[in-house]
N, C-alpha and C positions, 0 to 999 in steps of 0.2 A: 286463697286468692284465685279468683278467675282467671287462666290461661286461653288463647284461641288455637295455639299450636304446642306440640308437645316440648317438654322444656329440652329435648335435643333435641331441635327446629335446627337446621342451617341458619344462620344469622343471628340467633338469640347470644348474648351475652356471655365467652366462654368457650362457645360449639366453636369444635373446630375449623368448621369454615366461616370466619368470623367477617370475610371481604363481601359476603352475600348479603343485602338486606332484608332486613326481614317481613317489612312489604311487601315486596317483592315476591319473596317465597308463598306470602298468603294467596297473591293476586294467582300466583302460577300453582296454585293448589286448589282453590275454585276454578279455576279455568280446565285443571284436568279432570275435577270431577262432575263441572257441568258437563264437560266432552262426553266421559263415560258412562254419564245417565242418556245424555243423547243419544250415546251407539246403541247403548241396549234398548232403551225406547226404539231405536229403529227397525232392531233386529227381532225386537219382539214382536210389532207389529205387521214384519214382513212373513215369521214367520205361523201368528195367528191368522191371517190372511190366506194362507195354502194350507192349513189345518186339516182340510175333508182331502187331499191330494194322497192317496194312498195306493200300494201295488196289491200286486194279485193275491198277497196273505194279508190284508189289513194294515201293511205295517205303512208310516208317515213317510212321504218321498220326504218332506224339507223339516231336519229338525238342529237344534241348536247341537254344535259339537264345539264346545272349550274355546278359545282365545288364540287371535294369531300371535306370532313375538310381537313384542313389545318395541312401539319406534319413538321415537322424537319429533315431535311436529313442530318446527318453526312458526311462532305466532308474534302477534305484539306486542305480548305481554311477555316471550322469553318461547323458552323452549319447553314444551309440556310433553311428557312422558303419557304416550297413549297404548293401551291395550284393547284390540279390537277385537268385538264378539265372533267367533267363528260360525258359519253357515255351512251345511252339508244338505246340498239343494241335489237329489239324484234325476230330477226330472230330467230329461233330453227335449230336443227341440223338436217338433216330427218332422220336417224337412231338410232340414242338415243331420240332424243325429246327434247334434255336440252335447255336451251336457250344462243346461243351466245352472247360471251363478250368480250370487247374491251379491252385487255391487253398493256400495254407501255410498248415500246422496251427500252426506255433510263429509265424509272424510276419503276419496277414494284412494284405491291400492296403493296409487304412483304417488300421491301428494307426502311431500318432505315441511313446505312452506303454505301458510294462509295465504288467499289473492294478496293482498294488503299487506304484505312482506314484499311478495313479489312484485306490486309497483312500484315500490321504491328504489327498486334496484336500476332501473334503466335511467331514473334521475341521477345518480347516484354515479352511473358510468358518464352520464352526458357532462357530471361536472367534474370530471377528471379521474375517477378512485378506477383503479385497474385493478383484473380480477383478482390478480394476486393479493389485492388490497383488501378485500371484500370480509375475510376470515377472520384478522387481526381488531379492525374497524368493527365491525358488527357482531364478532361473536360473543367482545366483553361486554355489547351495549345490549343483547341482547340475551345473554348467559347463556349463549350455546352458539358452537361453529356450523353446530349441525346444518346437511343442506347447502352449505356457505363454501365449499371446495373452490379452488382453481376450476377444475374442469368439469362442475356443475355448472358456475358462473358462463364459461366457455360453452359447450355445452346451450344452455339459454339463450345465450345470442346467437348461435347457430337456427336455432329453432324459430327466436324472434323474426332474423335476415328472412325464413321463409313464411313467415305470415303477414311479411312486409310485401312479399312479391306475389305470394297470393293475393293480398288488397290490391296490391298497381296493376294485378290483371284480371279485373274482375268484372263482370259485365255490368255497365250503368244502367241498360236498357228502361230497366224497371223501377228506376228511380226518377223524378222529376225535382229539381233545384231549382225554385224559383228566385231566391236570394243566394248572392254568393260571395264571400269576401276572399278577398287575395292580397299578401301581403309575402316577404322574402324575409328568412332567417336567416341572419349572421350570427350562425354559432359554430365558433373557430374550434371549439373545444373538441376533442377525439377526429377530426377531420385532417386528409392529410392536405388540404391545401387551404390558405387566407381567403383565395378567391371563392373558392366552394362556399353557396348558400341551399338551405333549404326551400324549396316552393311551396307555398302551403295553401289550399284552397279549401273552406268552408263554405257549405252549401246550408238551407233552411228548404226541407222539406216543404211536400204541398199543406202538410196535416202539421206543420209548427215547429217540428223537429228538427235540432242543428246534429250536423254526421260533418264527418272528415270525407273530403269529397276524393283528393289528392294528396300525396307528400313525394318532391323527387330534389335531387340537387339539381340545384341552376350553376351556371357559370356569372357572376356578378350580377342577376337578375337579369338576365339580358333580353331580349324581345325574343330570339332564336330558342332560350330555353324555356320563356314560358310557352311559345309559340306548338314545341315542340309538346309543352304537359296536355297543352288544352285538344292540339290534333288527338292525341291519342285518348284522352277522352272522348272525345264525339269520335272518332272510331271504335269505342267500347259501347255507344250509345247516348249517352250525355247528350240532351237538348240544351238550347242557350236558354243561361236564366236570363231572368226579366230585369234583375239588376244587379250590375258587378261593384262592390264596393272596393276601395285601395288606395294605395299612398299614389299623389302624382307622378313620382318620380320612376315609375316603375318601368319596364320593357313591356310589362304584362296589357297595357292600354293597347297598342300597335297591334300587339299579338293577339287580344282578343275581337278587334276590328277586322283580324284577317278569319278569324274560324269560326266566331259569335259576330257578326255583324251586327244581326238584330237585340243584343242586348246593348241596352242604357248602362252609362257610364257614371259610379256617384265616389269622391273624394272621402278620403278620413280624414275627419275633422282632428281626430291626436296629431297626424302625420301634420297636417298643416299649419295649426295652431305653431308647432314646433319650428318648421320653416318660417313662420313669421317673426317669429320671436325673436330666430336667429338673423336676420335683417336687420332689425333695432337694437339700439341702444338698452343696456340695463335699465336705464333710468325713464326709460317708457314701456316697460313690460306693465306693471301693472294697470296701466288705463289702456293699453291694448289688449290685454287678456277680458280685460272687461267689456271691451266694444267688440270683440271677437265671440264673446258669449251672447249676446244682442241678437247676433246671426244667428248662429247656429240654437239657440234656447230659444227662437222668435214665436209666436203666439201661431205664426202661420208664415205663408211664403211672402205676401206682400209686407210683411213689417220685415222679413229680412231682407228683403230685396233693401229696402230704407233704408236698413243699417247699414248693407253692404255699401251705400251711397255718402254714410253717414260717415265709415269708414275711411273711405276715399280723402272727402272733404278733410279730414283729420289729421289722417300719415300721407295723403298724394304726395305734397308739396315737398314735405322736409325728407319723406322714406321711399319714394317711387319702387323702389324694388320690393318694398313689403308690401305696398298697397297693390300690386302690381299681382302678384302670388294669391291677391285673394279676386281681380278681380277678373284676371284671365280665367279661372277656372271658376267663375262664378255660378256658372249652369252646373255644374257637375256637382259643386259643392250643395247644392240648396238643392238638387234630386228629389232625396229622400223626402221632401215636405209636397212629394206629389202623389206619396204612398199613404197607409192607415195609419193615424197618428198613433196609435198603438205600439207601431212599428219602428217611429222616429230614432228610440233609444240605441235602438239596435242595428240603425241602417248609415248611423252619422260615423259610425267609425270602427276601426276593424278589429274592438277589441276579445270579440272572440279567438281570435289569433295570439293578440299580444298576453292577455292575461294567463293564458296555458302554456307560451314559453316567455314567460317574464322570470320565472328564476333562474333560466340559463341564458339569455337572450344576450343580455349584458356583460357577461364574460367572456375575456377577448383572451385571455393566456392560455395558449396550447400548453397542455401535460406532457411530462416528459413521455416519448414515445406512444405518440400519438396511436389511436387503433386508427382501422380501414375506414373506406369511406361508407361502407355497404353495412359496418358493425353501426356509423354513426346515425346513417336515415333509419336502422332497425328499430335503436333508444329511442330516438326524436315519434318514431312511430308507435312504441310501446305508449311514451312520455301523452300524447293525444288520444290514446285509445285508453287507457287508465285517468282522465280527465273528462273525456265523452260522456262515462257514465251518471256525471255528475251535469251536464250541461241540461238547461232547462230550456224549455220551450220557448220561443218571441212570445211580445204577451201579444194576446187576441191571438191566437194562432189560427180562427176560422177562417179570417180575411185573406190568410195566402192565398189561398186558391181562389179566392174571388180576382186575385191581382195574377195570377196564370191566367186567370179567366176571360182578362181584359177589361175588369172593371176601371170604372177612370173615379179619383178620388179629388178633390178641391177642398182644402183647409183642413185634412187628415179624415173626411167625411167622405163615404161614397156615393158619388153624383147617382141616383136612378134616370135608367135612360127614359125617354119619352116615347110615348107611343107613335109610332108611324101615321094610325088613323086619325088619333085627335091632331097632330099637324094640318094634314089634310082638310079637318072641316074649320079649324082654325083660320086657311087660309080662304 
């Protein structure tokens, strides 16, 4: 009978660690030995590469000397036992004197855990599990503690809190934001106060690119604390984008009227939708969600302007205050249909924000013993910067910079301006 592991495998039938599965064991047996053809492929290649590097008797300054001890690397797949090729590089540096060393690209010194372990941990604190919690929870799900300590955990949030405050002081100069969404997080979780929210601002590079512009706690969204993120942006350098997107209800409108002046103001359609909704009756949700999509899905700006009219006509009479919510804010909400229709998708609402804290966003119950506040903007800023990497470009992303530019667009199309002379013989 064909076997894939030896009949005392962990997990097989009998062996004495019979709680292991034996999947399991396979998955994390390919995984160490694709590891260990990678180190040696790496180390072999670094050191055929210095091969002609010899001292004043012929002999190799860089050749292979045996294996370091042997560690545990915390992956996805569990815990894999790695043994790394050792290097004996005797070159020196000729300006310092120190002596060169052979560093691994795929596994270095210090690493205990894969990136991809590691992101999951600042989600993981945002929704309540405390470090001491970390070992128990994750070391049976993952088949090792390893890595997984109290004052590792501790420890990484110390580290996180300063690459948080590194980003909050960091020069804008050299960046240009021409879209920018701003919304407030209410997450109670690890925070010490109810009132405490997060500020969140994303910005859409000139070249298409979405980046984490800001993150700081506000005091209940207030005009004072957004007032307070954006000053100190445009004192880092931060020019005004071309357009701010965000929920009405914010402080951040006032406040960016005082710092951004010259940017244009455009409504989220999720925020709003929701504000209408909650004006009506159940029993007219569904043919308002529908004339609500009329607007905001409109072929162009003048068929939503209709509907907006359409609207009116419909819920004025019986709803005044839902019709009312869409029609004060009418310009702001229909903005975005003066940009690249490209763009549309992306400029009606602010769900760059929302969809990267939607799994905690919603969680309103503080854990027992809360952590600090400074532990909690760290997570929330891991939680965004392990999401980034994944964020994809607006589509058409050439047109941004056309709309830095000052191009003017009509029906999502960019008007070409006219020539000065042909006016001229026109006239």
């Amino acid at each position: 009978m064909l076997t894939v592991v030896p009949d005392d495998c962990p997990g097989q039938p009998g062996s004495k660690d019979g709680s292991s599965s034996l999947i399991d064991e396979i998955v994390r047996e390919g995984a160490r030995r694709m590891l260990a053809e990678a180190l040696q492929a790496e180390v072999d290649a670094y050191v055929a590469q210095l091969a002609g590097e010899r001292d004043e008797n012929g002999r190799r300054l860089v050749v292979r000397n045996g294996y370091h001890q042997s560690r545990a690397v915390l992956t996805s797949a569990g815990a894999v036992g790695v043994t790394v090729p050792r290097v004996n590089d005797k070159r020196t540096d000729p300006v310092t004197g120190e002596r060169q060393r052979f560093a691994s690209a795929i596994l270095p010194p210090w690493a205990r855990k894969t990136p991809k372990v590691t992101e999951v941990l600042p989600l993981l604190y945002l929704h309540g599990l405390s470090s001491g919690d970390f070992v128990p929870a994750l070391g049976q799900f993952l088949g090792s503690a390893a890595g997984l300590s109290g004052p590792v955990i501790t420890k990484l949030t110390e580290t996180w809190q300063a690459e948080q405050r590194a980003f909050a002081a960091r020069d804008l100069s050299g960046v240009d934001y021409v879209y920018l969404w701003a919304d407030g997080i209410h997450v109670n979780i690890r925070l010490e106060e109810h009132k405490l929210c997060l500020l969140v601002m994303i910005g859409v590079r000139a070249d298409g690119r979405k980046e984490l512009i800001a993150l700081a706690d506000g005091y209940r969204e207030s005009a004072e604390s957004w007032a307070d993120l954006l000053r100190d942006c445009a004192r880092r350098g931060m020019r005004a984008p071309v357009l701010a997107i965000g929920d009405g209800a914010l402080g951040f409108w006032s406040a960016l009227r005082e710092v951004f002046p010259q940017a244009r103001e455009g409504r989220c359609w999720f925020h709003k939708t929701a504000n209408v909704l909650a004006a009506l009756p159940k029993s007219a949700h569904p043919g308002a969600k529908k004339a609500l999509a009329e607007i905001w899905n409109a072929e162009d700006k003048d068929r939503a302007q209709a509907a907006v009219k359409a609207f009116q006509a419909a819920y004025g009479a019986k709803f005044p205050k839902a019709a009312a919510k869409i029609t004060d804010d009418v310009q702001e909400l229909l903005a975005f249909y003066d940009y690249p229709a490209d763009h549309w998708v992306h400029l009606r609402t602010t769900n760059p924000i929302e969809s990267t804290f939607a799994t905690v966003r919603h969680r309103t119950k503080v854990t027992k013993g809360p952590g600090s506040k400074a532990a909690g903007i760290a997570m929330a800023f891991k939680l965004i910067e392990a999401a980034q990497d994944r964020w994809r470009k607006v589509n058409a992303p050439e047109p941004v910079a056309l709309v830095r530019a000052g191009a003017r667009f009509e029906k999502g199309v960019m008007v070409e301006r006219s020539n000065p002379q042909d006016q001229e013989v026109a006239a």
